[in-house]
C-alpha positions in Angstrom: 253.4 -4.3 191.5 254.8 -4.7 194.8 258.6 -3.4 195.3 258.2 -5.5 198.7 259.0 -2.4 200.8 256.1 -1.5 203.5 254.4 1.8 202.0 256.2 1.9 198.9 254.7 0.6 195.4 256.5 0.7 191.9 253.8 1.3 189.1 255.2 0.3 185.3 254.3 -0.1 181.5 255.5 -3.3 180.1 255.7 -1.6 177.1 258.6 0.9 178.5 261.0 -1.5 180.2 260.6 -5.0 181.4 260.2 -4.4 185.6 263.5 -6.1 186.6 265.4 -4.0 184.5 263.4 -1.0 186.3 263.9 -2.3 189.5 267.4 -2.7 188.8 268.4 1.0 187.4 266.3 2.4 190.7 268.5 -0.1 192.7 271.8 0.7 191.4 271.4 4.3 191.0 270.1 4.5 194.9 273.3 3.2 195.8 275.4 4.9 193.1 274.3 8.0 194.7 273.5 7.2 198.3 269.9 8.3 197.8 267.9 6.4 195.8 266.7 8.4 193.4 264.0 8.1 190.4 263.7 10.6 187.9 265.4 14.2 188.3 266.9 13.5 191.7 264.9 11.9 194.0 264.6 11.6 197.8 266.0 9.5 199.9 264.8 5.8 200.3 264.3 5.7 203.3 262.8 9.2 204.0 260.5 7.5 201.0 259.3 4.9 203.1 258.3 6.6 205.8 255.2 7.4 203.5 252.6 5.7 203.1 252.3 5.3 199.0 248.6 5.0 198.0 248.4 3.3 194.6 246.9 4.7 191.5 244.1 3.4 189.8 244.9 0.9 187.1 243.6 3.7 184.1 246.4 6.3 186.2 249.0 3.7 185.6 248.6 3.5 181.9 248.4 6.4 181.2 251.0 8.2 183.0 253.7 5.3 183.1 253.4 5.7 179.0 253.9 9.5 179.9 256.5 10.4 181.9 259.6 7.9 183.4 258.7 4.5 183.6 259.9 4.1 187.0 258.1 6.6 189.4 256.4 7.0 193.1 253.3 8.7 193.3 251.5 10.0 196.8 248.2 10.0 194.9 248.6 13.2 193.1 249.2 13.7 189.5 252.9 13.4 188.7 254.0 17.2 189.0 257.7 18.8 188.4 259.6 21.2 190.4 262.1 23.6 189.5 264.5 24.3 192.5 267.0 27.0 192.7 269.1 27.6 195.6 273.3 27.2 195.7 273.3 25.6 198.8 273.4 21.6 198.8 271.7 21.3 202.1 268.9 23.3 201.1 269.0 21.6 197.7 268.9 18.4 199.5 265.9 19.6 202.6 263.6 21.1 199.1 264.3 18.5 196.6 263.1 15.6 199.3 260.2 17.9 200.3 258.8 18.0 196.5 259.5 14.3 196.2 257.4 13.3 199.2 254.6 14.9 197.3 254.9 12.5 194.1 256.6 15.5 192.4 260.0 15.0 189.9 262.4 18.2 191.0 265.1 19.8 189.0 267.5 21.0 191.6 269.9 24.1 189.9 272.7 26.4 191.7 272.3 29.5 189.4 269.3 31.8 187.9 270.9 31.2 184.8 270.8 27.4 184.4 267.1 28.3 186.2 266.2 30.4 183.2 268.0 27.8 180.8 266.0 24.8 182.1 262.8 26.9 182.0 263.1 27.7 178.3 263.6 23.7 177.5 261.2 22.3 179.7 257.6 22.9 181.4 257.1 23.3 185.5 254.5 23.2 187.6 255.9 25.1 190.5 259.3 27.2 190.7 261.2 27.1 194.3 264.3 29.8 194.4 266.0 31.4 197.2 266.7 35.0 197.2 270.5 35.4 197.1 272.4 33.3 194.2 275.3 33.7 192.8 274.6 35.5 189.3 271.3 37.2 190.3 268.8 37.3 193.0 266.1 35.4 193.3 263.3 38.7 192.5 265.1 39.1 189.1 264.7 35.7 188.4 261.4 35.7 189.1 260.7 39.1 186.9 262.4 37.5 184.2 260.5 33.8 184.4 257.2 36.2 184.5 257.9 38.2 181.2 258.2 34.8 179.8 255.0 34.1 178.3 254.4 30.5 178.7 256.1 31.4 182.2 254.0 33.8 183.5 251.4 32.0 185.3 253.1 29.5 187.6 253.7 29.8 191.1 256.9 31.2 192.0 258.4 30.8 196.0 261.3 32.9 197.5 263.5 31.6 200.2 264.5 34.4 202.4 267.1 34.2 205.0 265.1 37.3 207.0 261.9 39.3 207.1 262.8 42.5 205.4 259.3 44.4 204.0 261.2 46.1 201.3 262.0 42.1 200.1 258.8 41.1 200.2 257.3 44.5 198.5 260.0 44.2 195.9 259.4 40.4 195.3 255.7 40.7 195.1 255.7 43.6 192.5 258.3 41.3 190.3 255.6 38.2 190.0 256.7 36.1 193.4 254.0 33.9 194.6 255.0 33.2 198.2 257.8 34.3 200.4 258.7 31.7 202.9 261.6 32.0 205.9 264.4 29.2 205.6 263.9 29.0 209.6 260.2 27.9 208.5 260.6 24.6 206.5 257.2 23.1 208.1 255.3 26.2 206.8 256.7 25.8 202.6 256.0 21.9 203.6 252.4 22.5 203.8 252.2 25.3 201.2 253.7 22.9 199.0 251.1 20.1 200.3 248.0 22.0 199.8 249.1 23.0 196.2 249.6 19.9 194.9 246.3 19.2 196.7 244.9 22.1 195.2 246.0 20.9 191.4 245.2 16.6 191.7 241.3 17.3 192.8 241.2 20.1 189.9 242.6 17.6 187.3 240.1 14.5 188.5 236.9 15.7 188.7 233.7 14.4 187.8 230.2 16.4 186.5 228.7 17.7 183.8 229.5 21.3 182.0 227.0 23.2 180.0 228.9 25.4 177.8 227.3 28.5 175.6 230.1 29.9 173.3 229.2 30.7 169.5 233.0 30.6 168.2 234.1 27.4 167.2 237.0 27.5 168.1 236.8 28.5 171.4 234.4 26.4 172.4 236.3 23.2 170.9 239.5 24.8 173.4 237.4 25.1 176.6 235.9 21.6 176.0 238.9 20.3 175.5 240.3 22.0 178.7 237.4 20.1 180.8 237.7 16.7 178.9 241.0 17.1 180.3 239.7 17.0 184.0 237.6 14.6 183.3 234.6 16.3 183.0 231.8 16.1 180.6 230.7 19.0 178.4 227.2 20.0 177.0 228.2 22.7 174.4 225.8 25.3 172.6 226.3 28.1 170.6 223.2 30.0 171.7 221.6 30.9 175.0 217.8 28.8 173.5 219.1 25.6 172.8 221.2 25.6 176.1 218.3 26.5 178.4 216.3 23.0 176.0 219.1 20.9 177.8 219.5 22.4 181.1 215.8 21.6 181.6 216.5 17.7 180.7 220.0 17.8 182.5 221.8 17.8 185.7 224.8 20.2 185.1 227.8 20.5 187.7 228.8 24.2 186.5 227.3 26.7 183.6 229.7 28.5 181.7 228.3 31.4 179.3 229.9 33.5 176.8 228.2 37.5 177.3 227.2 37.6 173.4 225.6 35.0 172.0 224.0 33.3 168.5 220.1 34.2 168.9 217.8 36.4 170.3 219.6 35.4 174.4 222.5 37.3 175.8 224.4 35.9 178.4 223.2 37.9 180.8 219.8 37.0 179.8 220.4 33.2 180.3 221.9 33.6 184.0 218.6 35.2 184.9 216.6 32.7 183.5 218.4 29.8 185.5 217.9 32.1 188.3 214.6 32.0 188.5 213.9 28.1 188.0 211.8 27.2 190.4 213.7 24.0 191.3 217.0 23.7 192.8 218.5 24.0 189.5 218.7 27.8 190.1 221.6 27.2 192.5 223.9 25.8 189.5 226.8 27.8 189.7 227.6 30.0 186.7 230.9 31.5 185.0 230.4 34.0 182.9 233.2 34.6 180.2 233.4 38.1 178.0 236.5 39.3 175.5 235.0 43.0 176.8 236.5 43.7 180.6 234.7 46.5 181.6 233.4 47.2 184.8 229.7 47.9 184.3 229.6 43.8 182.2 231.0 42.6 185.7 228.5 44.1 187.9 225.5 43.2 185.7 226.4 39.9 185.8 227.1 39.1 189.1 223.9 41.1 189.8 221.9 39.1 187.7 223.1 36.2 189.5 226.4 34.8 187.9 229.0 33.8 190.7 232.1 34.5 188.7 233.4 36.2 185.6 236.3 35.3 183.6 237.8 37.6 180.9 238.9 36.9 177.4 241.9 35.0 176.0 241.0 32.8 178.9 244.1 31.2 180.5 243.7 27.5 181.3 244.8 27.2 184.7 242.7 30.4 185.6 240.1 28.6 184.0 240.4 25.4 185.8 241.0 27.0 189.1 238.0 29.3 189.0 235.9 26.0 187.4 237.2 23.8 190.5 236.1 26.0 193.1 232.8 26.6 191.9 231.8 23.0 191.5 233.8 22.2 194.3 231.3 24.6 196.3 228.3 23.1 194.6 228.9 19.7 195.5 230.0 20.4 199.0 226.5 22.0 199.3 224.4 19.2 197.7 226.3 16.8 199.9 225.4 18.7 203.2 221.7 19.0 202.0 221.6 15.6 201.6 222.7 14.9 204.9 220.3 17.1 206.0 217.1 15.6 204.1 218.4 11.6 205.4 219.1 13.0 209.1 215.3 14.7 208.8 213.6 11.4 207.2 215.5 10.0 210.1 213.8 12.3 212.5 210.5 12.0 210.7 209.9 8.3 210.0 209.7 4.8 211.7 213.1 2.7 210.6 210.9 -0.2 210.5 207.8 0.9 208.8 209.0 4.0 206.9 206.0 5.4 208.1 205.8 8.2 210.1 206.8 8.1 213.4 204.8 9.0 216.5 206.3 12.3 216.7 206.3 14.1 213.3 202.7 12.4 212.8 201.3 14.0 216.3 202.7 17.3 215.1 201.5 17.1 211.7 198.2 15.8 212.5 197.7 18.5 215.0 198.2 20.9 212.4 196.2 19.5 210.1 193.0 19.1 212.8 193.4 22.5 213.8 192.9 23.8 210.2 190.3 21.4 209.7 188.2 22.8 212.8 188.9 26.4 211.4 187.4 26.3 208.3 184.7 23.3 208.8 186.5 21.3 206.3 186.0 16.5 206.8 188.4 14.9 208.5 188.7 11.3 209.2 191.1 9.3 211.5 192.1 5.6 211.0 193.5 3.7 214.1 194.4 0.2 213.3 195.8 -2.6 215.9 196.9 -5.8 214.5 195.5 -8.7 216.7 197.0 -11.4 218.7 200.3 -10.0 217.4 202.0 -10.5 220.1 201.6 -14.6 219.7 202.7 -14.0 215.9 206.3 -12.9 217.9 206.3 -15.5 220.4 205.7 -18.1 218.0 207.7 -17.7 214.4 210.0 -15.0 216.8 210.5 -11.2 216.4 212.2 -11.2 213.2 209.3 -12.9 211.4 207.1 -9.9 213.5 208.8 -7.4 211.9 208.4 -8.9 208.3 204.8 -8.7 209.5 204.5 -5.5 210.7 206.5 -3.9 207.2 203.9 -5.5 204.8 201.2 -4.0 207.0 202.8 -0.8 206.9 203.2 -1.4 202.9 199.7 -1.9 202.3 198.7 0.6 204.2 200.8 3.3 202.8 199.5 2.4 199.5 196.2 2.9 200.2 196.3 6.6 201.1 196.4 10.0 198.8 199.3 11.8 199.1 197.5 14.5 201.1 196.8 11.0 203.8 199.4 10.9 206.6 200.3 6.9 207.5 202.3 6.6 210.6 203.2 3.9 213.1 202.8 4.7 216.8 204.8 1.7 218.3 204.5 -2.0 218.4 201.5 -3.5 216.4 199.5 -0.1 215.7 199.1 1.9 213.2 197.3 5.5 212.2 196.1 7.2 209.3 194.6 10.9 209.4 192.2 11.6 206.2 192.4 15.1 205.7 188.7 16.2 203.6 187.6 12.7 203.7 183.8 12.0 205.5 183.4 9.8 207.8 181.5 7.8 205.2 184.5 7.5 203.1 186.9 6.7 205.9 184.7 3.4 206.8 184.6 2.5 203.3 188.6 2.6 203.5 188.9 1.3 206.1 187.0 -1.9 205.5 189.2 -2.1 202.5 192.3 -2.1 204.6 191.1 -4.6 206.7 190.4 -7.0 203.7 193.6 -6.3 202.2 195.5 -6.9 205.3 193.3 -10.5 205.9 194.4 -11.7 202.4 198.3 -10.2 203.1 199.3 -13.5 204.9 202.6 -12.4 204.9 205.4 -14.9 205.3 202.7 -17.9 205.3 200.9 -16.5 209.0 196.9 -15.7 208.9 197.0 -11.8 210.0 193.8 -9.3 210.7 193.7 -6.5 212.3 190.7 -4.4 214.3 189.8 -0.7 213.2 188.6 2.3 215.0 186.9 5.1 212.8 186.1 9.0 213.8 185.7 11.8 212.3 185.1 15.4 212.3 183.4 17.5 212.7 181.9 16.0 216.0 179.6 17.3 219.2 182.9 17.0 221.4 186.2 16.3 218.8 187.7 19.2 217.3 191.3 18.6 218.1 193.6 16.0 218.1 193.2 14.8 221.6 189.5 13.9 221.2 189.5 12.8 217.7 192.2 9.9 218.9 190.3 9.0 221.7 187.0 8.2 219.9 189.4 6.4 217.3 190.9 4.5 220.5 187.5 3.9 222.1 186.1 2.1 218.5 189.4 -0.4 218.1 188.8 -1.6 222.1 184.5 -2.1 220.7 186.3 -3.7 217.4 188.1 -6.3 219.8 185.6 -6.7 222.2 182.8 -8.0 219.5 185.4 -10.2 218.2 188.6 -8.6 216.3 189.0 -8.3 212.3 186.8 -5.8 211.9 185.8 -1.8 211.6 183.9 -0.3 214.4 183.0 3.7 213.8 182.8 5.9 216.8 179.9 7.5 218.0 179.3 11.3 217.0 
């Protein structure tokens, strides 16, 4: 729904509040306040619209809106909450629009007490605090958020009015994520960018998991911890029946426990994927262990896991180390797929989907050579379609290169898969017969030719005239020769008359 506002939409639940009374509480209570505020406390409007709000997903907005305040702006991230602590307005003000124009809800505070009070009633994501307050600095605050358990693993900034090292040593012992300058706004603008970055991609993803853990309830908390993402999980208590699916299945991310059910450690399953013979050996791999010894590392990263995660697994560790993995992986298959299109590219005729001039003369060079080496058949095809040229004049080029693409189709399915099919340009067409006589390469050829009569493609009578050679020959043993006897027989196939297969002389 529309507020009418350029950039800005308003997401809602019937079920929470009708939307006019929404609309309404947002209204007044922007200009109750001079802000505009939704939720804790809000940016201002019109800082708001100089966003542009992408809107969520329709499944998002049911969700969420059912979730958390019925009224709320999103930046396409998943709704976060701040906890900001700092006793001076402005900077209240300058951090609490900051979080906002990431689509996060802020809790702005003065002291470390009402910090630690708010902490203990509600969760954050992310805690903002400047060093000096008034009842305790912002390191002590920190230490005591940390020995919190349930407190311990969030990201924690400190707002420093200087550079001191003894600060910074002193707040990094104590738990203190990041230490930002106040003089360097722009710099906590994009920390705070990239993190909520960071934590929407690693709660949407998409893939498939194959888990191995044998205790029940372990397994039935990690699945539960990818569901959450979004992601789908394979689970097996032993390292056999895992390896049964990973064969049938295309997994995003393995994730082994060391000791297993069976006759498999862990261990033993990462070196098995690691020595698939596919590309399925590249699947990334997390190995998980309650033992945290050194030597268990090493092994397994030797053996070929990339990363290790030790028992009572923390979810956010979890989900972080998962994210970046699979993260990895899919960057990888999507530049290897760019590679393979941008090399059939190089390789093939756009047309035809044959093989292009180029890569076939390279190819077939190769494959000469080697045939001349070890005395081995070869045969070479060279078809020209006739009086093509009046097919394009007449019914026009488009209709030409309907023509020329059910050539190429019958053509390539004629050939083994050891045959190389190209299209040298316009109206002709090659095939090399690697270990095929010159007997066999006339008798294929005159089945081409009938083939391509009876084609008729788009109602037009079509044949075509074929030269045949073959080695080994008195004077062809390389690709130069070979073609030119091939030539030589399609110009005798046109002179006596066109539609048919002439063989070059030995």
């Amino acid at each position: 729904m529309s507020t009418g506002m350029p950039g800005m939409a308003i997401f809602y639940d019937a079920r929470v509040a009708p939307l006019t009374a929404i609309i309404g509480a947002a209204v007044a209570r922007g200009r109750r306040d001079g802000f505009g505020v939704t939720g804790h406390s809000g940016a201002g409007m019109a800082s708001l619209l100089a966003f542009q709000i992408s809107p969520l997903p329709a499944w998002r907005c049911r969700r969420d809106c059912g979730k958390y305040n019925a009224l709320n702006i999103f930046c396409g991230h998943f709704l976060m909450k701040a906890l900001v602590v700092d006793p001076s307005k402005l900077y209240q003000l300058m951090l609490d629009r900051t979080f906002q124009e990431y689509g996060s809800e802020t809790e702005v505070l003065a002291t470390g007490e009402e910090a630690l009070q708010a902490a203990q009633q509600q969760d954050f994501d992310i805690v903002c605090a400047a060093l000096h307050l008034p009842d305790m600095s912002g390191i002590e605050l920190c230490r005591q958020l940390r020995s919190r358990a349930a407190r311990s693993h969030i990201p924690i900034i400190l707002l420093t009015s200087s550079d001191d090292k003894t600060t910074q040593t002193e707040g990094l012992k104590a738990g203190v994520t990041e230490i930002f300058n106040k003089s360097e706004m722009q710099d906590l603008g994009e920390y705070i960018r990239d993190f909520f970055d960071h934590i929407s991609a690693a709660r949407h993803m998409s893939g498939r998991v194959l888990l191995i853990e044998d205790s029940p309830s372990v397994s039935a908390i990690l699945k539960a911890y990818f569901c959450e993402i979004g992601l789908e999980v394979d689970h097996f208590p032993s390292a056999e029946q895992a390896l049964a699916a990973f064969e049938n299945h295309e997994y995003e991310l393995v994730v082994t426990d060391v000791l297993l059910e069976g006759a498999m450690s862990g261990t033993g399953l990462v070196r098995h994927i690691r020595r698939a013979k596919d590309k399925k050996r590249r699947v990334p791999i997390l190995a998980m262990s309650g033992m945290d010894d050194a030597s268990r590392k090493i092994e397994l990263l030797r053996s070929g896991a990339n990363d290790f995660i030790s028992k009572p697994i923390l979810q956010e560790e979890l989900l972080a180390r998962a994210k970046n993995l699979i993260t990895n992986k899919q960057l990888l298959d999507k530049v290897e797929a760019q590679h393979e299109h941008l090399k059939l590219l190089a390789m093939t005729d756009q047309l035809t989907s044959l093989y292009n001039r180029h890569f076939l003369t390279e190819v077939a060079v190769k494959s000469i050579s080697e045939a001349c080496r070890h005395g081995h058949p070869l045969s070479m095809i060279l078809i020209d379609l006739d009086h093509f040229k009046v097919v394009n004049d007449t019914h026009g080029h488009g209709v030409g290169d309907i023509v020329l693409t059910e050539t190429a189709m019958v053509i390539k399915s004629a050939c083994r898969r050891e045959d190389i099919p190209g299209r040298l340009g316009g109206e002709e067409f090659i095939v090399v017969l690697p270990h095929c006589t010159l007997d066999s390469a006339q008798e294929k050829a005159e089945r081409l030719r009938q083939d391509i009569e009876a084609l008729n493609p788009h109602g037009i009578a079509v044949t075509a005239s074929f030269g045949v050679a073959s080695l080994p020959g008195e004077k062809m043993c390389g690709y130069e020769q070979l073609f030119l006897a091939a030539d030589k027989a399609v110009y005798a196939a046109k002179e006596g008359g066109r539609n048919r297969v002439v063989v070059a002389a030995a």
